[in-house]
C-alpha positions as CSV (number, residue, x, y, z in Angstrom):
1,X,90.2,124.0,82.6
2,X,88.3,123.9,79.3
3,X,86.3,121.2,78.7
4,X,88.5,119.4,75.9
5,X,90.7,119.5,78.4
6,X,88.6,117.9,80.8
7,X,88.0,115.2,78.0
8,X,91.4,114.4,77.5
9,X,92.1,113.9,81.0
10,X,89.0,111.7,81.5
11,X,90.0,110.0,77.8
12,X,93.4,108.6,79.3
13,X,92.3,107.8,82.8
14,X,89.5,105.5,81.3
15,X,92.2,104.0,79.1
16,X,94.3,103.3,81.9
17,X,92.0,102.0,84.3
18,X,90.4,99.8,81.6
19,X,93.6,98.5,80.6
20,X,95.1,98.1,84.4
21,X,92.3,95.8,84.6
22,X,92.5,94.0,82.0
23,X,89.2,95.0,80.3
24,X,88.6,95.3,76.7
25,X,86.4,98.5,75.8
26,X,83.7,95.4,75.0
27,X,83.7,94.0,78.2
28,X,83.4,97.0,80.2
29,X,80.6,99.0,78.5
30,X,78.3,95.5,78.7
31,X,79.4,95.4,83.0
32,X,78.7,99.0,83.0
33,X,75.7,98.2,80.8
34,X,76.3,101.0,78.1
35,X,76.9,100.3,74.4
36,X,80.7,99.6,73.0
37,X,80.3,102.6,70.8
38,X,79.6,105.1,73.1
39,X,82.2,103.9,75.8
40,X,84.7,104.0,72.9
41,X,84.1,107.5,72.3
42,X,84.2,108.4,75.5
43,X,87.8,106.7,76.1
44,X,89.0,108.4,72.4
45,X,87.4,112.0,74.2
46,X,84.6,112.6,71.5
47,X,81.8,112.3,74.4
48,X,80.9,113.8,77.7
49,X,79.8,111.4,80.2
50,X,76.4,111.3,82.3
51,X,77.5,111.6,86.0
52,X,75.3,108.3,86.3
53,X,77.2,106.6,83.6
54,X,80.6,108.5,85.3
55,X,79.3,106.5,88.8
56,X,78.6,102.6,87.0
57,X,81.9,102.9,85.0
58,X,83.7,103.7,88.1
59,X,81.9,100.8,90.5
60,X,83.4,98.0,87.5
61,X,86.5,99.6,87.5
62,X,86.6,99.7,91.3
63,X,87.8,103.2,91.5
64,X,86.7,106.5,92.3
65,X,85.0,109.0,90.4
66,X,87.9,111.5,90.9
67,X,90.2,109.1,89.5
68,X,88.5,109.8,86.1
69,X,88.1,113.3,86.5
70,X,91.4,114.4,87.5
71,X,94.9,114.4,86.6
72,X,96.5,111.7,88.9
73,X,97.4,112.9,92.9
74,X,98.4,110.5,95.6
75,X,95.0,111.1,97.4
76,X,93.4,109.7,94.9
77,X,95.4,106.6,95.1
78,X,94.6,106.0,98.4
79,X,91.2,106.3,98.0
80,X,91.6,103.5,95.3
81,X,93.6,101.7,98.1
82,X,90.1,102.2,100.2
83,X,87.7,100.8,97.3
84,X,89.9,97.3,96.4
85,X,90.3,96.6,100.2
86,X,86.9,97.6,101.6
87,X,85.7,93.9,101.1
88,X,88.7,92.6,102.0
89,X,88.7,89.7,105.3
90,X,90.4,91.3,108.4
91,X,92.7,88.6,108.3
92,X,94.0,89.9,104.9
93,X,93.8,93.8,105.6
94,X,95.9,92.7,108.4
95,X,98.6,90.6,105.9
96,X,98.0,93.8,103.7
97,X,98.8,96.4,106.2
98,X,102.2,94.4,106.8
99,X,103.2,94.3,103.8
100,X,102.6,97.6,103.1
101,X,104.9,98.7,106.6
102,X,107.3,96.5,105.2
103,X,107.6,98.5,102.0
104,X,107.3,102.5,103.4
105,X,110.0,101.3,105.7
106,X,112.4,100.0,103.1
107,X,115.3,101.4,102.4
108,X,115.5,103.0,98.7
109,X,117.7,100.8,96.5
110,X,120.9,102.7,95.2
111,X,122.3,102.1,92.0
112,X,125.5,103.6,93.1
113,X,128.1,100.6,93.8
C-alpha cells in the first residue's frame, strides 16, 4: 500500500465515523483538542496523522484505531461493538446481548412473494 493510499483510506473512515456521530469537523478537532484546520486536512487526505493524534481522535469517536487505518472488515466492527458497550450496565449488555440473538437468529426477509 502506498501511502496516498493509506490517506485515502484514513480520509473516508474519518469522514464516516465523524459523520456516524454526528460531529461537525469543528466539534471534533476541539474534543480531540487539535485545530479545525488540521483535522480538516486530515479528513480531505492532505495530512498524515501523529499516532498520538490517531489515539485522541479515535477515544471521541469511540472507535478503534484500526478502524481508521484500514479498509472496513467485520473484526473491526466487533471490536467497535467492544468500545460502545464496555461502559455499558450489566443489566443493559444483558438486554443488548438479546437483542442481538434475536437478530443472528432471524430469518432473512425474501422479497420473492
Amino acid at each position: 500500500m502506498t501511502k496516498k493510499e493509506l490517506m485515502g483510506i484514513v480520509s473516508q473512515n474519518l469522514r464516516k465515523h465523524r459523520t456516524r456521530t454526528n460531529y461537525t469537523q469543528e466539534s471534533l478537532a476541539s474534543d480531540a483538542q487539535i485545530s479545525a484546520s488540521y483535522y480538516s486536512a486530515l479528513e480531505n487526505g492532505r495530512k498524515i496523522m501523529h499516532p498520538l493524534v490517531l489515539l485522541q481522535i479515535a477515544d471521541v469517536l469511540k472507535t478503534s484505531t484500526d478502524s481508521i487505518l484500514r479498509k472496513p472488515d467485520a473484526l473491526q466492527h466487533l471490536d467497535n461493538i467492544v468500545i460502545l458497550l464496555k461502559e455499558q450496565p450489566v443489566e443493559s449488555l444483558e438486554k443488548i446481548e438479546a437483542i442481538i440473538r434475536v437478530l443472528v437468529t432471524a430469518k432473512p426477509i425474501s422479497d420473492d412473494k
